[in-house]
C-alpha positions as CSV (number, residue, x, y, z in Angstrom):
1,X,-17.4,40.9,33.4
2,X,-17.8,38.2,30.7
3,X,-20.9,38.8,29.2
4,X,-21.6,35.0,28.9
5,X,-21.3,35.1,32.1
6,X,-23.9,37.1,33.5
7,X,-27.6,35.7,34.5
8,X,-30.7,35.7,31.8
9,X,-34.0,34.5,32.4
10,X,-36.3,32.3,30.1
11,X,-39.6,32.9,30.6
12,X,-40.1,32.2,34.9
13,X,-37.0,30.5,34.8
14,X,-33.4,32.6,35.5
15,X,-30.5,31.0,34.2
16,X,-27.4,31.9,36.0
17,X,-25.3,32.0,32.7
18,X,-26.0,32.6,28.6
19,X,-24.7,29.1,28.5
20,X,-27.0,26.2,26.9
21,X,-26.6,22.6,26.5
22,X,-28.5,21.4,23.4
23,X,-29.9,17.9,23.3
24,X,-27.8,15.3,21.9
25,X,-28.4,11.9,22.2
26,X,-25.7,9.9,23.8
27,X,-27.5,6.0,24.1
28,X,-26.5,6.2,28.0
29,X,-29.7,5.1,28.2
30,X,-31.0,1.2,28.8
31,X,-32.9,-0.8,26.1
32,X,-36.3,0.4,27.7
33,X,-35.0,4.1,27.7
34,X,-35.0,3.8,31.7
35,X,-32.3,6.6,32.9
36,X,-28.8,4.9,33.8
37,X,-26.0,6.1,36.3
38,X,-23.9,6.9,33.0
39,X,-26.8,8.7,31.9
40,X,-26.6,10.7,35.3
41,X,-22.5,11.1,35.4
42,X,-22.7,12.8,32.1
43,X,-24.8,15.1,32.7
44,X,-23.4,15.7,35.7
45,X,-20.2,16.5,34.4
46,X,-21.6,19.0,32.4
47,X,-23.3,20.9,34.8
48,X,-20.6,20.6,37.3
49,X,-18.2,22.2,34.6
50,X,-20.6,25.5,34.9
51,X,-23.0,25.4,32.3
52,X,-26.4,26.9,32.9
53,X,-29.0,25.3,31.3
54,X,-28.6,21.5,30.5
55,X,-30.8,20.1,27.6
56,X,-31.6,16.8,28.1
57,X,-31.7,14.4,25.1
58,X,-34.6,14.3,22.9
59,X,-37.2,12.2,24.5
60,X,-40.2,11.5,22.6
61,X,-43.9,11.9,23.9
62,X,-44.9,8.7,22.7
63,X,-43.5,5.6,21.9
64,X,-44.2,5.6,17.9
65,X,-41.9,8.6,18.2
66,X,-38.6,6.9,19.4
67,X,-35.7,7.5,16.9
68,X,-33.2,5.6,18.3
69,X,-32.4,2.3,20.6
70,X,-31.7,3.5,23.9
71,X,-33.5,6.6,24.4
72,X,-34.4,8.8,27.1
73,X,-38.2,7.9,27.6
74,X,-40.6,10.2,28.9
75,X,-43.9,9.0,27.5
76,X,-44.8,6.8,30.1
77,X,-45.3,7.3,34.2
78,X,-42.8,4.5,34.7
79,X,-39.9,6.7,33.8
80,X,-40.7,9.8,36.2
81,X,-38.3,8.0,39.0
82,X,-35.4,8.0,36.9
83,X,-35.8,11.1,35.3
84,X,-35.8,12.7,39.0
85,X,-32.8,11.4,39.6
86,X,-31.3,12.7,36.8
87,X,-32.6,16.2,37.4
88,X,-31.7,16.0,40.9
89,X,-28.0,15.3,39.6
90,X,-28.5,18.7,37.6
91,X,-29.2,20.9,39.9
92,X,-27.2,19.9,42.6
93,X,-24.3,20.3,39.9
94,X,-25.6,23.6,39.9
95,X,-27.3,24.3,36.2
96,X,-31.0,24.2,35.4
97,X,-32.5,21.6,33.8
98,X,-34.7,21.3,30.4
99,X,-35.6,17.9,28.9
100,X,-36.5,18.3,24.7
101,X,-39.8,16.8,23.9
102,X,-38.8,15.5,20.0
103,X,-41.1,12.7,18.1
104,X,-39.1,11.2,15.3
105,X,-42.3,11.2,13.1
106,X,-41.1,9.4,9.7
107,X,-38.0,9.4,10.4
108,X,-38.0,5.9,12.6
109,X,-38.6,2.2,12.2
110,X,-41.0,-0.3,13.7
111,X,-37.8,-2.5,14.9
112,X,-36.9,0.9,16.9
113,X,-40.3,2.2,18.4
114,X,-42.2,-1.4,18.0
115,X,-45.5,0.4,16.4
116,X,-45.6,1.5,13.1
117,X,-44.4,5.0,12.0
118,X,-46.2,8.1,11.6
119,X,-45.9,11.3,9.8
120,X,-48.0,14.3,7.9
121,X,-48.0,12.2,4.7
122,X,-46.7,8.6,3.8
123,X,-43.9,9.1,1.3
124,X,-40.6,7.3,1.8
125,X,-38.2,8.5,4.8
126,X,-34.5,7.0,4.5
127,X,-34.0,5.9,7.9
128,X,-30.0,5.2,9.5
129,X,-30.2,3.9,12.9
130,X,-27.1,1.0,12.7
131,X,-28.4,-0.5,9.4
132,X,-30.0,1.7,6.7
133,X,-33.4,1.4,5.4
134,X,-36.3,3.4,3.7
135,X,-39.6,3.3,5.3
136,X,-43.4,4.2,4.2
137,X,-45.1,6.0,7.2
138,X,-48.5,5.7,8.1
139,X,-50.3,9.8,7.0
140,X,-51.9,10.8,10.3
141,X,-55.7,11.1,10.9
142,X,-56.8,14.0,12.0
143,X,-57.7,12.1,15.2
144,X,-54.0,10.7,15.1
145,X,-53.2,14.7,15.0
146,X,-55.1,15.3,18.6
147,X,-53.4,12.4,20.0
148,X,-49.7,13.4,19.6
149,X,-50.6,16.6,20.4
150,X,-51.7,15.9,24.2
151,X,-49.0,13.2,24.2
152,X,-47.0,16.2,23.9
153,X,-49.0,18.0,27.1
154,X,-48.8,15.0,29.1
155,X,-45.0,14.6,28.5
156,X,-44.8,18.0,29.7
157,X,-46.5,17.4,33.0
158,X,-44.3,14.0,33.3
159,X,-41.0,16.8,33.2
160,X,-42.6,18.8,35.1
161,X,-43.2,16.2,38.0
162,X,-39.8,15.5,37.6
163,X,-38.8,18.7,38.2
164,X,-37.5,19.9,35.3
165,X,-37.3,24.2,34.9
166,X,-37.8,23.5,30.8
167,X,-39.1,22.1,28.4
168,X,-37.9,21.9,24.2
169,X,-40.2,21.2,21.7
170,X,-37.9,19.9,19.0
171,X,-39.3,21.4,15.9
172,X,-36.2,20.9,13.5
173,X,-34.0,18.4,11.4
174,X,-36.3,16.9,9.7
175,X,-38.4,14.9,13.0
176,X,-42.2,15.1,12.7
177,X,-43.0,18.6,13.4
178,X,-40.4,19.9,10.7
179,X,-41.6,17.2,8.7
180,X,-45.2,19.2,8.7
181,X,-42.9,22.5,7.7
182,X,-41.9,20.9,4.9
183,X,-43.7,21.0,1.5
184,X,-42.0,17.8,0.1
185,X,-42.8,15.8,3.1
186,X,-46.1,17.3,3.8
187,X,-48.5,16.2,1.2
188,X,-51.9,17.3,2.7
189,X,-54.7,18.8,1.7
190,X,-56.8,19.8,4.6
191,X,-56.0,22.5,7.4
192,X,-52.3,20.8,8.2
193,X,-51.0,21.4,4.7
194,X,-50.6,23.3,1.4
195,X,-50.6,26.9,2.8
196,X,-47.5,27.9,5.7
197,X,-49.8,28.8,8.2
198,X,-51.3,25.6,7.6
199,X,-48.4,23.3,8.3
200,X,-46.8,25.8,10.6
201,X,-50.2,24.5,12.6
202,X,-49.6,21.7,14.5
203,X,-46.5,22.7,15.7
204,X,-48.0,25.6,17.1
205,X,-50.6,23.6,18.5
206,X,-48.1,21.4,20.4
207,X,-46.4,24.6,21.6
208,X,-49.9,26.3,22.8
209,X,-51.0,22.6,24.0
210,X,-47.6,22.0,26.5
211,X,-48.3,25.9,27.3
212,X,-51.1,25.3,28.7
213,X,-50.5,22.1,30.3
214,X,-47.2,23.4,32.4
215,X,-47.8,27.3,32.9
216,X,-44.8,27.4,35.1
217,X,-42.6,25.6,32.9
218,X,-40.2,27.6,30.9
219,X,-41.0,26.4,27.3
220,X,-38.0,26.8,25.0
221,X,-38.8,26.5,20.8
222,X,-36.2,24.8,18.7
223,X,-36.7,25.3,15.2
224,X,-35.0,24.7,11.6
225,X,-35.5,27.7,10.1
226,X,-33.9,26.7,6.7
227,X,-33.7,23.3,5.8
228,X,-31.5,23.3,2.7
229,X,-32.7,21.3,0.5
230,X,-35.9,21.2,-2.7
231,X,-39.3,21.1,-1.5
232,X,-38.1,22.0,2.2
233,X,-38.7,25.1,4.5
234,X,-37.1,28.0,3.1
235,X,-35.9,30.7,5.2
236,X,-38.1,33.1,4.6
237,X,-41.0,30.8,5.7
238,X,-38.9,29.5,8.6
239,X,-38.3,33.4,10.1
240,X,-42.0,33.1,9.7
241,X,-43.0,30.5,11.3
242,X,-40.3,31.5,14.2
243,X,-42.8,34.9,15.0
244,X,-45.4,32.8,15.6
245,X,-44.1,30.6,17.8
246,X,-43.1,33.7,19.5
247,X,-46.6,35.0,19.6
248,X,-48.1,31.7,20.3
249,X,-46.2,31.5,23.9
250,X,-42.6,30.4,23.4
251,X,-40.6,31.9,26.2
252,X,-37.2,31.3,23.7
253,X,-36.6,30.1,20.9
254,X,-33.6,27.6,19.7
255,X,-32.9,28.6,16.3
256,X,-31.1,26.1,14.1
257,X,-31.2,24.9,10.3
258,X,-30.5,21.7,8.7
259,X,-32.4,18.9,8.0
260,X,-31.9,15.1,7.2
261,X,-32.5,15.7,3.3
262,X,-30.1,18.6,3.3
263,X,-28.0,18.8,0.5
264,X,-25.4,19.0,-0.3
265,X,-25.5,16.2,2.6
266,X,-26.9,16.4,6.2
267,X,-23.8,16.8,7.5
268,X,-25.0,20.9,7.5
269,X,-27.2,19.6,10.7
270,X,-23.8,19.3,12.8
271,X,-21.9,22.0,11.0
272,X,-18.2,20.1,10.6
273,X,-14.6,21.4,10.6
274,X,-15.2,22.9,6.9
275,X,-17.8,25.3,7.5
276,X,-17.6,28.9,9.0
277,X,-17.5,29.3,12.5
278,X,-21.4,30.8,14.0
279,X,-22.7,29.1,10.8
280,X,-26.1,29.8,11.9
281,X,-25.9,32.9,13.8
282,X,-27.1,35.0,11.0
283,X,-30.2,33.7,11.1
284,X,-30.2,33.9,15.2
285,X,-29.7,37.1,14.7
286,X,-32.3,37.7,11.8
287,X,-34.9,36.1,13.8
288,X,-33.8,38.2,17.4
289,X,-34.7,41.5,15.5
290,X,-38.5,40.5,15.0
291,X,-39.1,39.0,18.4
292,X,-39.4,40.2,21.9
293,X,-38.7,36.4,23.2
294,X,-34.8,35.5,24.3
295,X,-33.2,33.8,21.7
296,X,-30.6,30.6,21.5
297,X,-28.0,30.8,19.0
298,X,-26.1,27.4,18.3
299,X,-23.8,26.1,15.4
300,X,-19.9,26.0,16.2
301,X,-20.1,28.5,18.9
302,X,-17.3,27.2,20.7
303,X,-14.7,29.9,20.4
304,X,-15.0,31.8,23.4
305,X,-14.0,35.0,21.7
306,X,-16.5,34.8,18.9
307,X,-19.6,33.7,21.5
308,X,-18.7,36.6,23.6
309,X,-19.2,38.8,20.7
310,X,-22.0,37.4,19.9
311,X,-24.3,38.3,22.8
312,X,-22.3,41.3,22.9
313,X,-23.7,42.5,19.5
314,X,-27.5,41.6,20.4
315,X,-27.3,38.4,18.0
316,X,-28.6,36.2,20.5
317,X,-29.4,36.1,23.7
318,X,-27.9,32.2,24.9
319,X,-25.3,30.3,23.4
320,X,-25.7,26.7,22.8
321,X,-22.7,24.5,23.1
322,X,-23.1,20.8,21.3
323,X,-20.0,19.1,20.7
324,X,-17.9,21.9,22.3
325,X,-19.2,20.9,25.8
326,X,-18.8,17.0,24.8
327,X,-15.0,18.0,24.6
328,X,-14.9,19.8,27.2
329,X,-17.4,19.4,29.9
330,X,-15.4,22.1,31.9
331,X,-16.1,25.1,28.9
332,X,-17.6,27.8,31.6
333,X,-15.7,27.4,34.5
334,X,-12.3,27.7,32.3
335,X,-13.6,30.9,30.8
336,X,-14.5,32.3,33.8
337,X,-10.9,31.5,35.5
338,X,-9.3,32.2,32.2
339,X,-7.5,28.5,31.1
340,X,-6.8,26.9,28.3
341,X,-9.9,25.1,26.9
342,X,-10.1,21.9,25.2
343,X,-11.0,22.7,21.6
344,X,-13.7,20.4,19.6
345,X,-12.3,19.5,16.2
346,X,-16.1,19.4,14.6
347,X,-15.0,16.2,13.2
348,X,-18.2,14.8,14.0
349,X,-17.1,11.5,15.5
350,X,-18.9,11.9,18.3
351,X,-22.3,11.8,15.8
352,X,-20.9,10.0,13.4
353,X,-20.0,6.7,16.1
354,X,-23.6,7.3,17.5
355,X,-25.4,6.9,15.1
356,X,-23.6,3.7,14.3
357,X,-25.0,1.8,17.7
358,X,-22.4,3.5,19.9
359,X,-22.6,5.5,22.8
360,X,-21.7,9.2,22.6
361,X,-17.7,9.8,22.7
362,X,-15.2,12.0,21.9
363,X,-11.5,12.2,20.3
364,X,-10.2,14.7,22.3
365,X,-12.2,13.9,25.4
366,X,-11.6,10.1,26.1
367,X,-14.0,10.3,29.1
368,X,-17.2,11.6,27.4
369,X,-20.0,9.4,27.7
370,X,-17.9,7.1,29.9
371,X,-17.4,9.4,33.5
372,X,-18.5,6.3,35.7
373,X,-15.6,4.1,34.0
374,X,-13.2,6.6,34.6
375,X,-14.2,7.3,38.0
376,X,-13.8,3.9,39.0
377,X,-10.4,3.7,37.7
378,X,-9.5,7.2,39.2
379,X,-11.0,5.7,42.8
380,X,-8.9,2.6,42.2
381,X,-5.5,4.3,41.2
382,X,-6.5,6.4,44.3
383,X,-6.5,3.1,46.2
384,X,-3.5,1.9,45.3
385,X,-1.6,5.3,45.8
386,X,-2.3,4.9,49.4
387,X,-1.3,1.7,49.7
388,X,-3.6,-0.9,48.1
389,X,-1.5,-4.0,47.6
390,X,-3.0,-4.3,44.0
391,X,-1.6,-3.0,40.9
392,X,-3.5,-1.0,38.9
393,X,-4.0,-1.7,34.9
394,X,-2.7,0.5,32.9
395,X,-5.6,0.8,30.7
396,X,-7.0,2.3,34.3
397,X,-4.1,4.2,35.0
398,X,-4.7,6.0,31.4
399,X,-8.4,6.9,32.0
400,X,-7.8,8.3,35.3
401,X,-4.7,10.6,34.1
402,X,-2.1,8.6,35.8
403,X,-0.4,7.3,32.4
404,X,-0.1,8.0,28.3
């Protein structure tokens, strides 16, 4: 059998494949962050196609930490409703569900979160979300500290109310906990900065801090291990900090690299169609051989062939699928029956159109981020097969593979 295809198990939680969905965010979301039946179709989809862990969006713990209009919220009780829905729509898909926990830090605006910013140390952040603009931060207190911190733990308990199986912490590309990691963007003096194990510190008091607060939760570790760029975390420091996090309780951890300063451009977050194929697995791989933890490779993955080989080899452990899975939803279930799959380009539009105000979408997938449109017009070419006096659009007819 398929390797990829065989069950692993993340802390208390078993997965029934080596399949992961990363969080992306998609802005299926409404303007409050309140969970939408878009949100739930594309999810949906995704499960339903096989995968075995879905990642939910990031979704910050608080509301200074909202990146981006239309995001997932999690940081207040008001959202658990919606949020169970959408786990509900998980599972019965078939997949387990994990929700990433991820505070933008510096790297938001006060038109975007409506309270004013917060990272390690106030230096400027160059923020795109629609517009582009550079923003001063406010340096958090060491009281400030203790309060994200059990916003983290609460958030934590909200997913697990909810029902979700996992939790992320989203320690990487440059969002607040990185932004600790990172010598040029973490300024302090006191226990939280200068030395690694100092700003490797709060994120491994988040991590110890949701722990603690969901026992039974799997909690999954997603971290930039190299950031690419002057003044941030090298690798060395980043295998580092990844054996703590291990030690400190993380049932997995998501290793990535890439950072919003990245030179030659941040592009290197999203690996696109010029890079090598497993452009991070090396240091998936690097990171496996010092840990006892499972570990999450990601980074154009998508060949089947090449992830295969990858768990094969003891690289990693799971294989997360980005933009592979945006392109084709249905990624497991044609590797386990053997079809042709619908290859991602890494061209990045999907990203690229997102973080321009639009919702998540796809060139070679014209239905991503739009499953309840093409439902509808599937249901009402269906309709009109059998009989329905009214003649479909073509624009209809298109979506629901009835025309060119």
């Amino acid at each position: 059998m398929n390797i990829l295809l065989t069950p692993a198990r993340i802390g208390p939680v078993e997965i029934k494949n080596r399949i992961v969905m990363p969080p992306m965010t998609t802005r299926t979301a409404d303007d409050e962050g309140f969970v939408t039946d878009d949100c739930v179709a594309y999810y949906l989809a995704r499960a339903q196609g096989g995968t075995g862990l879905i990642t939910v969006e990031m979704a910050s713990p608080e509301k200074a930490g909202r990146h981006r209009h239309r995001e997932i919220g999690i940081y207040d009780d008001r959202f658990i409703p919606g949020l169970k829905r959408l786990v509900d729509a998980i599972h019965r898909g078939g997949a387990k569900a994990s929700i990433q926990l991820g505070h933008a830090g510096g790297h938001t605006r006060i038109d975007i979160c409506g309270e004013t910013p917060i990272a390690p140390s106030a230096i400027p952040h160059p923020v795109y979300e629609t517009t582009f603009e550079t923003i001063v931060p406010q340096e958090m207190t060491k009281g400030r500290i203790k309060e994200t911190i059990a916003a983290h733990a609460a958030a934590a308990q909200r997913a697990r109310t909810t029902g979700f199986d996992c939790v992320e912490i989203h320690a990487a590309h440059g969002y607040l906990i990185s932004q600790f990691h990172a010598p040029f963007e973490n300024r302090r003096n006191d226990e939280y900065g200068g030395a690694l194990e100092n700003r490797a510190r709060f994120g491994l008091e988040v991590l110890r801090a949701v722990k603690s607060a969901v026992p039974d939760v799997a909690v999954v570790y997603r971290l930039s291990v190299e950031d690419f760029f002057p003044g941030g975390l090298p690798y060395s420091e980043g295998r580092q900090i990844a054996i703590w996090a291990a030690a400190a309780g993380a049932d997995a951890l998501h290793v990535t690299a890439g950072h919003y300063r990245s030179r030659p451009s941040a592009q290197v977050v999203l690996p696109p169609m010029n890079f090598a194929n497993a452009t991070f697995l090396d240091y998936a791989a690097e990171v496996k051989k010092r840990v006892s933890v499972p570990v999450i490779a990601v980074g154009r993955l998508g060949d089947p062939t090449i992830a295969e080989r990858a768990v094969t080899q003891g690289k990693t452990d799971f294989i997360a699928l980005g933009r592979t899975l945006i392109a084709e939803p249905q990624w497991v279930e044609k590797v386990r029956r053997g079809e042709p799959i619908r290859r991602c380009l890494s061209c990045n539009t999907c990203i690229n159109e997102m973080r321009g105000g639009s919702r998540i979408g796809c060139v070679v997938n014209g239905a991503a981020g739009r499953e309840t449109l093409v439902r509808r017009a599937a249901n009402s070419a269906g309709r009109t097969h059998r009989g329905d006096r009214r003649r479909p659009r073509r624009a209809d007819l298109c979506l629901a593979g009835g025309g060119r």
